[in-house]
C-alpha positions as CSV (number, residue, x, y, z in Angstrom):
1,X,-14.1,5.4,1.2
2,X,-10.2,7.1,1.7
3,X,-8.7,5.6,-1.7
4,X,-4.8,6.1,-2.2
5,X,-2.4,5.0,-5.1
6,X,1.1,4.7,-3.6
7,X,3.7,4.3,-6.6
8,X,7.1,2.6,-5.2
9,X,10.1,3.0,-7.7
10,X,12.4,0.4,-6.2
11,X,16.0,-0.2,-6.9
12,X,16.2,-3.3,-9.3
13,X,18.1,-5.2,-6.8
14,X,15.9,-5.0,-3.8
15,X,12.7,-5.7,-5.9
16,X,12.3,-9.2,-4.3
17,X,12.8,-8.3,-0.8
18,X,10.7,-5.3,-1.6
19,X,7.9,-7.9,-2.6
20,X,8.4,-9.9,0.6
21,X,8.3,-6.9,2.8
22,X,5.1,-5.6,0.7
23,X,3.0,-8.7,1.2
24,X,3.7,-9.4,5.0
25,X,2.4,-5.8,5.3
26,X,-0.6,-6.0,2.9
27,X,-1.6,-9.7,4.6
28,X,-1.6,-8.2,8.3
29,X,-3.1,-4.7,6.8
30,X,-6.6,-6.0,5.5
31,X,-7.5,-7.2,9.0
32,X,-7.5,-4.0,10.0
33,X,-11.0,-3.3,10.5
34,X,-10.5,-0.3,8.8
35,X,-9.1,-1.3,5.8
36,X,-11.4,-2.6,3.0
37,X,-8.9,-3.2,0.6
38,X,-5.1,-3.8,0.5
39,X,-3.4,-4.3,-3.3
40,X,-0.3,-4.9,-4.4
41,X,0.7,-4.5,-7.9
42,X,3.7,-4.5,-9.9
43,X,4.3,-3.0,-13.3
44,X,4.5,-6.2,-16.3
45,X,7.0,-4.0,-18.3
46,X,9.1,-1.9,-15.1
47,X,9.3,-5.0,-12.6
48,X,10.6,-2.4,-10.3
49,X,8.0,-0.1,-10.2
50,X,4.8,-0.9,-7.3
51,X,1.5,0.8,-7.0
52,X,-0.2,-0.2,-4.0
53,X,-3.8,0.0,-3.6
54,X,-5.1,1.1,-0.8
55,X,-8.7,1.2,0.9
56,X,-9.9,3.1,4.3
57,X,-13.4,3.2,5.3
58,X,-12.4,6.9,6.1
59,X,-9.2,9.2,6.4
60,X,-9.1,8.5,9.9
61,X,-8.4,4.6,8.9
62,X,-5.3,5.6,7.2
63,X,-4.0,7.3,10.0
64,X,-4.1,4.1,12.5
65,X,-3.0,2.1,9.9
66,X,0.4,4.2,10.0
67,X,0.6,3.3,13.7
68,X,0.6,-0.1,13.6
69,X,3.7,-2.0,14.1
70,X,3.1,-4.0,10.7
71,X,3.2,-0.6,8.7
72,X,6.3,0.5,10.7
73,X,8.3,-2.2,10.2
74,X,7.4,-2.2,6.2
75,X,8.7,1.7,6.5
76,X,11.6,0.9,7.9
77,X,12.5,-2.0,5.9
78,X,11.8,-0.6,2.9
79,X,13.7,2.9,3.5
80,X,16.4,1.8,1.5
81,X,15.2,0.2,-1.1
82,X,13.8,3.4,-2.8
83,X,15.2,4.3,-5.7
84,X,13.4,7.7,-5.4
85,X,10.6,8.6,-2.7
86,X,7.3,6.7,-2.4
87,X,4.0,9.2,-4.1
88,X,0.7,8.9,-3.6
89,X,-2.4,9.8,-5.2
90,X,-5.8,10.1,-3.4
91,X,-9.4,9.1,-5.0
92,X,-12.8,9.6,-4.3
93,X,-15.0,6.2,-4.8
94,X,-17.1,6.5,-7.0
95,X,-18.6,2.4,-8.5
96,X,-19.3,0.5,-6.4
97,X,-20.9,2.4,-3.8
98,X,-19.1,1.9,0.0
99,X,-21.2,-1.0,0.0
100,X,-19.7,-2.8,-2.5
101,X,-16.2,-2.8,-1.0
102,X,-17.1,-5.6,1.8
């Protein structure tokens, strides 16, 4: 499994239409049939900070996922609503085995 943590700071006064823009993308993302798993948090103390949980069944997953017009438009909506650019951390899966993801 491709695992990645993207952290989204976003300015306070986008952080609903961030929200919006963040779910349409997550709902059409998981039926990818590359994509196992498609989170999207937000911080209970720093409503304005994301972390998005990604899943891939391999590296190669991500990449088509970042050509699909879904994921564009989320890109380009969200450009400006950054309060400082997007990071993301990669994981290795380790419990539950791929299996376990669905």
């Amino acid at each position: 499994m491709h695992i990645i943590h993207v952290h989204a700071q976003v300015k306070p006064e986008f952080i609903e239409a961030f929200q919006r823009a963040t779910i349409e993308n997550a709902g059409n993302s998981i039926h990818e049939s590359g994509v196992a798993r498609f989170d999207v948090l937000q911080q209970s103390n720093e409503p304005s900070h994301f972390v998005l949980v990604e899943v891939y069944r391999t590296a190669e997953d991500q990449i088509k996922h970042r050509e699909t017009a879904h994921y564009l438009k989320w890109r380009d909506t969200v450009a400006e609503m950054m309060a400082e650019p997007r990071t993301a951390l990669r994981y290795n899966n380790v419990f539950p085995d791929d299996k376990g993801w669905g």
